[in-house]
C-alpha positions as CSV (number, residue, x, y, z in Angstrom):
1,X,-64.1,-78.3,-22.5
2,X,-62.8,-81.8,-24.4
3,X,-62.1,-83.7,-21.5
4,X,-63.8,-86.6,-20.9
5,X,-64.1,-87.7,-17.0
6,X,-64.5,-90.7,-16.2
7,X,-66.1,-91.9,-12.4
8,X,-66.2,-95.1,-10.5
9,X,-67.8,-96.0,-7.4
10,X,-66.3,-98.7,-5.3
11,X,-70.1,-100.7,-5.4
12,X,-71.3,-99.7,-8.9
13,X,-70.2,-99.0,-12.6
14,X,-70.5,-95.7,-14.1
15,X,-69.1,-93.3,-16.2
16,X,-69.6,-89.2,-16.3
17,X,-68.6,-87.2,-19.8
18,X,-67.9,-83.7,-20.2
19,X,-67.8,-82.9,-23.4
20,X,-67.3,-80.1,-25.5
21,X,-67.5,-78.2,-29.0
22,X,-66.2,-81.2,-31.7
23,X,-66.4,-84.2,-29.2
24,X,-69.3,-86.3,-30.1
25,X,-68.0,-89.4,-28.7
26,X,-70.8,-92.1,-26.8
27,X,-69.6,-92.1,-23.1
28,X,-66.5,-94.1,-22.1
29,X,-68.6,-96.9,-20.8
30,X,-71.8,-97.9,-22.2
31,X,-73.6,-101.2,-19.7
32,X,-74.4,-104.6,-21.5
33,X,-77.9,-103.7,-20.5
34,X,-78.0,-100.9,-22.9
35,X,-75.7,-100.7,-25.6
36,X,-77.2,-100.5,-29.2
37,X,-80.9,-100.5,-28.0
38,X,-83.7,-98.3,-28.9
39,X,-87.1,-97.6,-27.3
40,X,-89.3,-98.3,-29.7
41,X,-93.6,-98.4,-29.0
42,X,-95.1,-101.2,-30.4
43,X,-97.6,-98.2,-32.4
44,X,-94.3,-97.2,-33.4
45,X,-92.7,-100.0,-35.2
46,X,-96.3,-101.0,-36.9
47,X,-95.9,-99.3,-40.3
48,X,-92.1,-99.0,-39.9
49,X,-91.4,-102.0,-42.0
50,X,-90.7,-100.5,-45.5
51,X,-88.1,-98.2,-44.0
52,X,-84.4,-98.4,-44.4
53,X,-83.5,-96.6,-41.5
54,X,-86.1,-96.3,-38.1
55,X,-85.8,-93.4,-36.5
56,X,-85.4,-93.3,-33.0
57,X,-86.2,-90.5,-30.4
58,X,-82.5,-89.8,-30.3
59,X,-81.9,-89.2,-34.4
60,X,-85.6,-87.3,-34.4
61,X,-84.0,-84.8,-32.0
62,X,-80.8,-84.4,-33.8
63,X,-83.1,-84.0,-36.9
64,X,-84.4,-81.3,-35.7
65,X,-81.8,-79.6,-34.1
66,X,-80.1,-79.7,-37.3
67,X,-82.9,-78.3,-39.1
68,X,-83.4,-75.1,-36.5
69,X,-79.2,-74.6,-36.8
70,X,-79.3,-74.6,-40.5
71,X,-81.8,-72.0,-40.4
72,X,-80.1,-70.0,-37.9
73,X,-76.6,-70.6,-39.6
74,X,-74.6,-71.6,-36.9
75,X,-71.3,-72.6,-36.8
76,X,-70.8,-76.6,-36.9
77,X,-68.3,-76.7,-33.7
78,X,-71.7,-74.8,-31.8
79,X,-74.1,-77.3,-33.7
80,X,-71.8,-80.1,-32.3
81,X,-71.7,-78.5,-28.7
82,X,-75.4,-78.4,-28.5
83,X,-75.9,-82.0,-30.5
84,X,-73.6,-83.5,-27.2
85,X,-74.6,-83.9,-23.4
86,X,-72.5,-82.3,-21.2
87,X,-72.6,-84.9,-18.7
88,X,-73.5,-88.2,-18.9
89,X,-73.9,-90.7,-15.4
90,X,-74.3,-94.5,-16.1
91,X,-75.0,-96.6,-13.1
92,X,-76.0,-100.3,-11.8
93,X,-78.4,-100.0,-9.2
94,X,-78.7,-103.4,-6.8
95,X,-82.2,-104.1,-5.4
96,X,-82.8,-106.1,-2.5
97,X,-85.8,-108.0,-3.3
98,X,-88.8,-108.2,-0.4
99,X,-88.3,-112.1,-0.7
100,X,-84.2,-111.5,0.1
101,X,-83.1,-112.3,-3.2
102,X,-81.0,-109.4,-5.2
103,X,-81.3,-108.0,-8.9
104,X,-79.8,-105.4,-10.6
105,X,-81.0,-102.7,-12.8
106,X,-79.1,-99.8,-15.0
107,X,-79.6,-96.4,-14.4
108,X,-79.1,-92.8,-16.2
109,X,-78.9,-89.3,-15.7
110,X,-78.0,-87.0,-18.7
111,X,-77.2,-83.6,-18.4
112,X,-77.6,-81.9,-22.1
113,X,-77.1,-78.1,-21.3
114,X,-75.7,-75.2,-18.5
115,X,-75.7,-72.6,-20.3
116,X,-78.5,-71.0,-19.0
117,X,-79.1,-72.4,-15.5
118,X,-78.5,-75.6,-13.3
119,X,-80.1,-78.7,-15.6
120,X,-83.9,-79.5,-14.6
121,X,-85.7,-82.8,-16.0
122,X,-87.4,-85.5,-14.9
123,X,-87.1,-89.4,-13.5
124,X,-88.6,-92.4,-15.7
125,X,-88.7,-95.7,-14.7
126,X,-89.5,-97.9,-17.4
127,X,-88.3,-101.4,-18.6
128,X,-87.0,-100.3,-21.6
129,X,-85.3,-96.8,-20.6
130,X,-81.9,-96.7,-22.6
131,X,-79.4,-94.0,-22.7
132,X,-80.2,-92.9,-25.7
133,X,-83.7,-92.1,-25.4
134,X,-82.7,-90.5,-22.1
135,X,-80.1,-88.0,-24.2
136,X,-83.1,-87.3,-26.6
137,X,-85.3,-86.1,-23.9
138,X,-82.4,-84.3,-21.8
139,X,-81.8,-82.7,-24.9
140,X,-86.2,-81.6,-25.5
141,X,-85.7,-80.6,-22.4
142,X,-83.4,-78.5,-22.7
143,X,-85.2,-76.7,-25.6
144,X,-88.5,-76.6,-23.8
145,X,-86.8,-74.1,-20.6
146,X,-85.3,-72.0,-23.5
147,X,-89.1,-71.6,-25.3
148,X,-90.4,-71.0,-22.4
149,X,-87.6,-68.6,-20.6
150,X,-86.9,-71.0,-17.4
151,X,-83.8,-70.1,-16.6
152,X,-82.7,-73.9,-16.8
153,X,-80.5,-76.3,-18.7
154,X,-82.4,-79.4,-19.9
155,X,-81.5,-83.2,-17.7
156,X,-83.1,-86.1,-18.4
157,X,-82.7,-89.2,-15.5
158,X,-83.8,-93.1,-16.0
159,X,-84.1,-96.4,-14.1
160,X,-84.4,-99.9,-16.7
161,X,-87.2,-101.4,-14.3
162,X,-90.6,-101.8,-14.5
163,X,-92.4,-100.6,-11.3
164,X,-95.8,-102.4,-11.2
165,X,-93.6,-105.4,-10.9
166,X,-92.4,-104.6,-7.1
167,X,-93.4,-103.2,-3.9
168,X,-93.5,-99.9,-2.6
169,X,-91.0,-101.1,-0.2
170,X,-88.9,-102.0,-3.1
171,X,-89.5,-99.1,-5.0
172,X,-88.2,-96.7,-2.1
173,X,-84.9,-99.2,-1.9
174,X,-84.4,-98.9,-5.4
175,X,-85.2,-95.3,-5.5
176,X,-82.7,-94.5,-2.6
177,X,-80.0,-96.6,-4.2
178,X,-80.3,-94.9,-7.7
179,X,-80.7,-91.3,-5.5
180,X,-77.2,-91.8,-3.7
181,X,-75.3,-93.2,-7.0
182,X,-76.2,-89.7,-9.0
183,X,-75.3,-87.5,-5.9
184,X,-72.2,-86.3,-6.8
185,X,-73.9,-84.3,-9.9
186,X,-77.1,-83.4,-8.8
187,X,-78.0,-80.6,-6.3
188,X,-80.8,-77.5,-6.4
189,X,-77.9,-75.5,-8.2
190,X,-76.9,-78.5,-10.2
191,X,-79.6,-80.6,-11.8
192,X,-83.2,-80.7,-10.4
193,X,-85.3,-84.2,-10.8
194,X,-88.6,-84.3,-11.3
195,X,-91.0,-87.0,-12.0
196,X,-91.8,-88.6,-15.4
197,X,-93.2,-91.8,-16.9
198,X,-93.1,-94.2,-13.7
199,X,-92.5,-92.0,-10.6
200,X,-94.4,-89.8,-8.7
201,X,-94.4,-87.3,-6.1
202,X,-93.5,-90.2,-3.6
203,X,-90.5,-90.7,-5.6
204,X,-89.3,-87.0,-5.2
205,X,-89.9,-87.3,-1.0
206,X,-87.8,-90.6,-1.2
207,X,-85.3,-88.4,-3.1
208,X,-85.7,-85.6,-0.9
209,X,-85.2,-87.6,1.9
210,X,-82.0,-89.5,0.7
211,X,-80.3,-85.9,-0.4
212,X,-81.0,-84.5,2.3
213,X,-80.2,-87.0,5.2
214,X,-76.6,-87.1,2.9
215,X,-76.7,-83.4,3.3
216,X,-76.8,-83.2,6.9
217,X,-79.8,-80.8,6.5
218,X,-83.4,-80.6,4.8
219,X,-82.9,-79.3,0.9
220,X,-86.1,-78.9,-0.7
221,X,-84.9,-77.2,-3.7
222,X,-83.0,-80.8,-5.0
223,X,-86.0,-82.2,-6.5
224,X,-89.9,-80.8,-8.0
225,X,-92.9,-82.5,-8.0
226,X,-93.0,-83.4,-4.5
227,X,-95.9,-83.5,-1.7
228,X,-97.4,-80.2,-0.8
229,X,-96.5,-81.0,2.8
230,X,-92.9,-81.3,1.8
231,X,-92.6,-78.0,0.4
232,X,-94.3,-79.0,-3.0
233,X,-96.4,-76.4,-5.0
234,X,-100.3,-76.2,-5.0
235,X,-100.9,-77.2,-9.0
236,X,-97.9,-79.2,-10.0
237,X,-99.6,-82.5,-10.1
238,X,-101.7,-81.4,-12.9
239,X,-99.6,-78.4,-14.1
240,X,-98.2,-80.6,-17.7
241,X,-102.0,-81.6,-18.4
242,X,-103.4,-78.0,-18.0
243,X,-100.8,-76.6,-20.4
244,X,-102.0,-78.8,-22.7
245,X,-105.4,-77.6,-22.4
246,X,-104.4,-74.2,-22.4
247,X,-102.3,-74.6,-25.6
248,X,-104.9,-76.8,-27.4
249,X,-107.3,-74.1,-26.5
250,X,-105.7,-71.7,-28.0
251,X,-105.2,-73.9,-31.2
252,X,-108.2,-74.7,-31.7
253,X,-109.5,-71.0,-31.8
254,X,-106.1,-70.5,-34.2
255,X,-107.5,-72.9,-37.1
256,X,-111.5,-71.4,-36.3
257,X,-112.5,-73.8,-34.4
258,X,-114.8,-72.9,-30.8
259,X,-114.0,-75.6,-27.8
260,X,-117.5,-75.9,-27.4
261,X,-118.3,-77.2,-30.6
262,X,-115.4,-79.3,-30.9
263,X,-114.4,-83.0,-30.4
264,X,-110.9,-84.6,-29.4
265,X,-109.6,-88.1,-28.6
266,X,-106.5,-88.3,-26.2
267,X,-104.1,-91.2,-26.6
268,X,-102.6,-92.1,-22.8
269,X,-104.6,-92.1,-19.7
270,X,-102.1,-91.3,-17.4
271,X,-100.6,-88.3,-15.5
272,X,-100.8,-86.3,-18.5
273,X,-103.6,-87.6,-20.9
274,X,-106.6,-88.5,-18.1
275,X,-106.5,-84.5,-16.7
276,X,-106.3,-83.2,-20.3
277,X,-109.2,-84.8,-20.9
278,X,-110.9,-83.5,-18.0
279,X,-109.4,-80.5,-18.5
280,X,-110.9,-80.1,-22.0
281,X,-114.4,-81.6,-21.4
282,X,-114.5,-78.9,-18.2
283,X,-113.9,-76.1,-21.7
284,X,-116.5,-77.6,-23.1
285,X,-114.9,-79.8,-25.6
286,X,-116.5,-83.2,-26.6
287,X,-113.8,-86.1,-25.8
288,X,-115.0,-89.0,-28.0
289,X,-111.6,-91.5,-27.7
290,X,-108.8,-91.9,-25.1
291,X,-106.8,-95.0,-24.8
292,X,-104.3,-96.6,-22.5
293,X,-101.2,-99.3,-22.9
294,X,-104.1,-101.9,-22.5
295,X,-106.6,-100.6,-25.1
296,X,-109.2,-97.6,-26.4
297,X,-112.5,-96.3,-25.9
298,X,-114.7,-94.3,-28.2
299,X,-118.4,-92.8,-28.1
300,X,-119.6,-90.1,-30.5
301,X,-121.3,-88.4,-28.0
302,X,-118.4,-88.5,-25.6
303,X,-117.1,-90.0,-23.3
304,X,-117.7,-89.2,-19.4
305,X,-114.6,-88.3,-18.0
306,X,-115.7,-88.5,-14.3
307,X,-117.3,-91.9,-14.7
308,X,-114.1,-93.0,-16.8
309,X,-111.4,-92.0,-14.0
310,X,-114.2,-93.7,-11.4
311,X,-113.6,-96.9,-13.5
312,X,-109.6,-96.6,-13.9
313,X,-109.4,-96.2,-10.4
314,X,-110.8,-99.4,-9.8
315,X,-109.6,-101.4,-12.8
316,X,-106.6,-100.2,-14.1
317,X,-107.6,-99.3,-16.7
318,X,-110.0,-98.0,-19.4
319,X,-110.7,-101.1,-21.1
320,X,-114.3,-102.6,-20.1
321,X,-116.0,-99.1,-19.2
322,X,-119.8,-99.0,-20.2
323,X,-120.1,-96.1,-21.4
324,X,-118.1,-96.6,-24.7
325,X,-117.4,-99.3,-27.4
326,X,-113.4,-100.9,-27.2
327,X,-111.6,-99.7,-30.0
328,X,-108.2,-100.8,-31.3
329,X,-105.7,-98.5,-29.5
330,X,-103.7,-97.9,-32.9
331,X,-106.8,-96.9,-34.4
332,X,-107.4,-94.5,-31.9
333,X,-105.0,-91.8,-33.6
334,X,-106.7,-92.0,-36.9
335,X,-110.1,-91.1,-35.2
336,X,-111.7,-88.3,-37.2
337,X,-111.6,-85.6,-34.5
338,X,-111.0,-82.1,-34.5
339,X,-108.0,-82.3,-31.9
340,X,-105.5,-85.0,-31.0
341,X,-103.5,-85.2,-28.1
342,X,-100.7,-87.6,-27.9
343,X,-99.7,-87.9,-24.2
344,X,-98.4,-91.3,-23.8
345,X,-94.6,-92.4,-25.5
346,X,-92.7,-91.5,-28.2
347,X,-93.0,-91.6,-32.0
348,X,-96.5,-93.0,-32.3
349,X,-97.4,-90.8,-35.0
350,X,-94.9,-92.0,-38.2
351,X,-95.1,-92.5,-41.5
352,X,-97.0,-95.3,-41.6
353,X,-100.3,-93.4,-40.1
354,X,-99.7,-90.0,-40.5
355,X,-101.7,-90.0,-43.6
356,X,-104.6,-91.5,-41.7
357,X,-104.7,-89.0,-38.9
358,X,-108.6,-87.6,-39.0
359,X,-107.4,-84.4,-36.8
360,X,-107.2,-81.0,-37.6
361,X,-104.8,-80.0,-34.5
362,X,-102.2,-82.7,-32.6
363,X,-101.4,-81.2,-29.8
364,X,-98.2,-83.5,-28.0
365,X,-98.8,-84.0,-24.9
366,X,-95.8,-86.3,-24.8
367,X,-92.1,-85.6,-25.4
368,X,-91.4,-86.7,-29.4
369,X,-94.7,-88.7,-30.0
370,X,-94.3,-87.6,-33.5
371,X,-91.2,-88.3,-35.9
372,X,-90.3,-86.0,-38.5
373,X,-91.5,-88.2,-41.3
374,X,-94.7,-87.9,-39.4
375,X,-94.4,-83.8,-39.2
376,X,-93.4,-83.5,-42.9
377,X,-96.7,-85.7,-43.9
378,X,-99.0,-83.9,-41.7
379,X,-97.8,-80.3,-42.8
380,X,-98.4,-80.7,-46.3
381,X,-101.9,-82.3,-45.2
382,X,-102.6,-79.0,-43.2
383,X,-102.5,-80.6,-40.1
384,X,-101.8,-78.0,-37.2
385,X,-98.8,-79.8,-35.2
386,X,-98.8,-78.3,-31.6
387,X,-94.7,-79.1,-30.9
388,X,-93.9,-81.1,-27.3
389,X,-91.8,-78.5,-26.3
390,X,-94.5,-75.6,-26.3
391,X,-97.4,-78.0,-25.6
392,X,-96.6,-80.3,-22.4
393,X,-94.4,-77.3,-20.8
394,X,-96.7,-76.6,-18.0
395,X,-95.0,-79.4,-15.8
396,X,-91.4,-77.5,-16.1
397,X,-93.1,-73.9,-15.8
398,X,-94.8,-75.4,-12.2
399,X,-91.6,-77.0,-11.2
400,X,-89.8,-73.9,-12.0
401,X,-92.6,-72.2,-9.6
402,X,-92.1,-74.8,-7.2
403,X,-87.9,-74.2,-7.4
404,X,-88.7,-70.4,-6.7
405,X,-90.7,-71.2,-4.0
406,X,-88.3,-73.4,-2.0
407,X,-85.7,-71.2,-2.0
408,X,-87.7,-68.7,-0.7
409,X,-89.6,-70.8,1.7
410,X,-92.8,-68.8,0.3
411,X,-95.7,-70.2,-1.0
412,X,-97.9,-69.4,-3.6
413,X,-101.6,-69.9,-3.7
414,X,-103.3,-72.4,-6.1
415,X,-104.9,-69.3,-8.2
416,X,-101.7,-67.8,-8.2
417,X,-100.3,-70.7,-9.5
418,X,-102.8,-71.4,-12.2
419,X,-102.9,-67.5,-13.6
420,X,-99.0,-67.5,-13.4
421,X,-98.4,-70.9,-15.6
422,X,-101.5,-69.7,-17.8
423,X,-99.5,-66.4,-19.2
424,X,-96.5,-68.2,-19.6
425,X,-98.1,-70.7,-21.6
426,X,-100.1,-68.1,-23.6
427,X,-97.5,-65.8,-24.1
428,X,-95.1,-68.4,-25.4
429,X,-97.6,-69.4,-27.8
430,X,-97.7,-65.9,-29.3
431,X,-94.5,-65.9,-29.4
432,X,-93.6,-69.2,-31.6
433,X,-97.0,-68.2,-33.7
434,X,-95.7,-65.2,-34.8
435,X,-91.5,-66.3,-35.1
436,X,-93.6,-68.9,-37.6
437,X,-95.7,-67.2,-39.0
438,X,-93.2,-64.2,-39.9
439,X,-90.8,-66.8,-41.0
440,X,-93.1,-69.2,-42.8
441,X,-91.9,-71.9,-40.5
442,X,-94.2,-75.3,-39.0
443,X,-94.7,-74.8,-35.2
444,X,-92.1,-77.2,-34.4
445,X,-89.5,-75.7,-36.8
446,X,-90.4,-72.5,-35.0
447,X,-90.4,-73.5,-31.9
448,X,-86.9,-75.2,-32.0
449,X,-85.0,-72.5,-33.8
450,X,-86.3,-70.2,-30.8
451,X,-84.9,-72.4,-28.0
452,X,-82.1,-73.1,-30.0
453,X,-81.2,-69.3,-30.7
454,X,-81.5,-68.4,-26.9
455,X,-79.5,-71.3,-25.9
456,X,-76.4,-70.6,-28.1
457,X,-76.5,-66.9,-27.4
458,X,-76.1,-67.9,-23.6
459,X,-73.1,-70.1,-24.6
460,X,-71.7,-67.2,-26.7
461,X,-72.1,-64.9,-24.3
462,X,-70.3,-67.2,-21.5
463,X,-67.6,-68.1,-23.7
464,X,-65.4,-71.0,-23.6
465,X,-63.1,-71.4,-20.6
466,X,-60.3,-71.8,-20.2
């Protein structure tokens, strides 16, 4: 399990690792594009100044897988096995432009874990996707199926390109391209796409599509997240948001507080953040804030979420609604609130804010919005810290649902759906309250060292070969 293997295509660069216990080695060929960048917010690098060393997504989740395998007293060659992607695909993706002129772009799909099922994560594209914030969130991922017992590996895919700056007609080319470049390692019993930051359930048909027309046959198990007439589940769309809501629920009521008497502000408007907060007014909770890349709202007597998805729709964006006062987007995290909900990037909440942060519970929305300086400030401040991994783990429970549901050529009903990714939600919040709670652990430290513990008792139990 040492080897490293590397793979060339005839029209594109790319390299594949397999690696093993003791081989933390960066892949054997690392693109111009890429190599020694991080992906850093702008929220995050405010406040970052005094640092010696800024963390990145990547070194906040080795940070914490370190933490949960001290605890659990593993053995360093199993800490290094599960610190190392098993697979790692590099590739330069040519786009023919609409005006016939040609650019290309540098792709990624990680692979962090088998051990306990085919790898399952989604597709992001975003101008400044690198590999090693891909590895960080192949790696969540692969915690997050653990925590909540999806029989899954975590994967993690990414495209360096900023979609509002092309066509659809581009946008399927490029898609296509980057589909039939990662074919030789993905499959519905290798690694199942789904879609992230950037991508959408159009995405996953053009995926589909390409697979399957390579296949010879319709597959529509190799990717989730896709249209409901294309064999996509009722309630995936919105199945990462009403996790969310479910889990920030369920916190509130933890720390005493009753939804209906309670206020939140939700940083990101997107797929995530603008049905959380319709998701939480709909329980009754006053949403006072939310903000986008572009800027922030607030009214203390809350916000209309109907009226304020009216106005995205037809602007873009929640800057200008009438019905609030523009805030600084930065300043939205600090609001004093009783809940928080990061759903946007990652590492937003560091240590240059965390001390400001008004909220009783942060619930994260997105994958590693906060860094462990951030956690460590917050815990001694009594802050409640919902992890990523428990909180946004709806969208994998659904695509998990909508997996099942392929291969069976069954389909569920939209209640059955809903009831289904409620218990799983609820019961693995029980489950990560009491591991803490008996252990005298944070959430997140909790929450890791269960994954973590599941996964390496898979890979004991498997063995090494040969």
């Amino acid at each position: 399990m040492t080897d490293t293997t590397t793979m060339t295509s005839s029209a594109t660069s790319a390299a594949v690792q397999s690696a093993g216990s003791g081989d933390l080695r960066d892949t054997p060929f690392e693109p111009v594009a890429t190599r020694g960048t991080t992906s850093i917010s702008p929220d995050r690098a405010a406040g970052h100044a005094a640092d010696a060393h800024v963390a990145t997504p990547l070194s906040d989740a080795r940070s914490q897988l370190a933490e949960a395998v001290g605890l659990l007293g593993l053995t360093d060659g199993l800490h290094q096995m599960l610190a190392t992607p098993r697979r790692e695909l590099t590739v330069a993706v040519p786009l023919r432009l609409d005006s016939g002129e040609s650019r290309l772009y540098i792709g990624h799909r990680v692979q962090h874990n088998f051990s306990r099922g085919p790898a399952k994560g989604g597709l992001r594209y975003a101008p400044n996707v690198n590999l090693d914030e891909v590895r960080a969130l192949a790696m969540w991922m692969t915690w997050k199926c653990a925590l909540l017992d999806v029989p899954y590996g975590g994967a993690k895919g990414g495209l360096a390109i900023d979609p509002r700056e092309h066509s659809m007609a581009e946008l399927e080319r490029v898609t296509r391209r980057y589909t039939s470049e990662i074919l030789p390692i993905i499959g519905p019993e290798r690694d199942i796409p789904a879609p992230d930051i950037g991508t959408d359930e159009q995405t996953m048909a053009w995926m589909m599509d390409t697979y399957s027309v390579n296949s010879g046959y319709t597959v529509p198990g190799i990717v989730t997240g896709k249209p409901i007439s294309l064999g996509g589940s009722q309630g995936r769309a919105s199945a990462t948001s009403r996790g969310v809501t479910h889990i920030a629920l369920a916190a509130l009521r933890h720390v005493g507080l009753e939804p209906a008497s309670s206020t939140a502000a939700v940083q990101g408007f997107g797929k995530v953040g603008a049905d959380a907060a319709r998701f939480l007014a709909e329980a009754g909770v006053t949403v006072t804030g939310v903000s986008d890349q572009y800027g922030a709202v607030f009214s203390a007597a809350g916000l209309d979420i109907g009226a304020l998805n009216d106005h995205v729709r037809a602007t873009g964006s929640v800057v200008g609604f009438a019905g609030a006062e523009p805030i600084d987007g930065a300043d939205l995290l600090t609001l004093d609130v009783d809940l928080l909900v990061p759903a946007a990037v990652e590492g937003v909440l560091h240590d240059g804010n965390a001390a400001r942060v008004g909220a009783k519970v942060v619930v994260e929305g997105a994958n590693g919005p906060t860094t462990p300086a951030a956690d460590r400030i917050m815990r001694e401040r009594g802050v409640l810290v919902v992890p990523d991994i428990l909180a946004n783990a709806g969208g994998v429970i659904v695509s998990y649902f909508e997996w099942v549901q392929a291969n069976q050529a069954y389909w569920w009903r939209a209640d059955e759906v809903e009831s289904r990714l409620e218990e799983r939600m609820l019961s693995a919040w029980q489950c990560v309250l009491g591991y803490a709670d008996a252990r005298g652990l944070s959430l997140r430290t909790a929450a890791t060292a269960l994954a973590v513990e599941r996964v390496a008792e898979a890979h004991k139990l498997r063995g090494l070969y040969p």
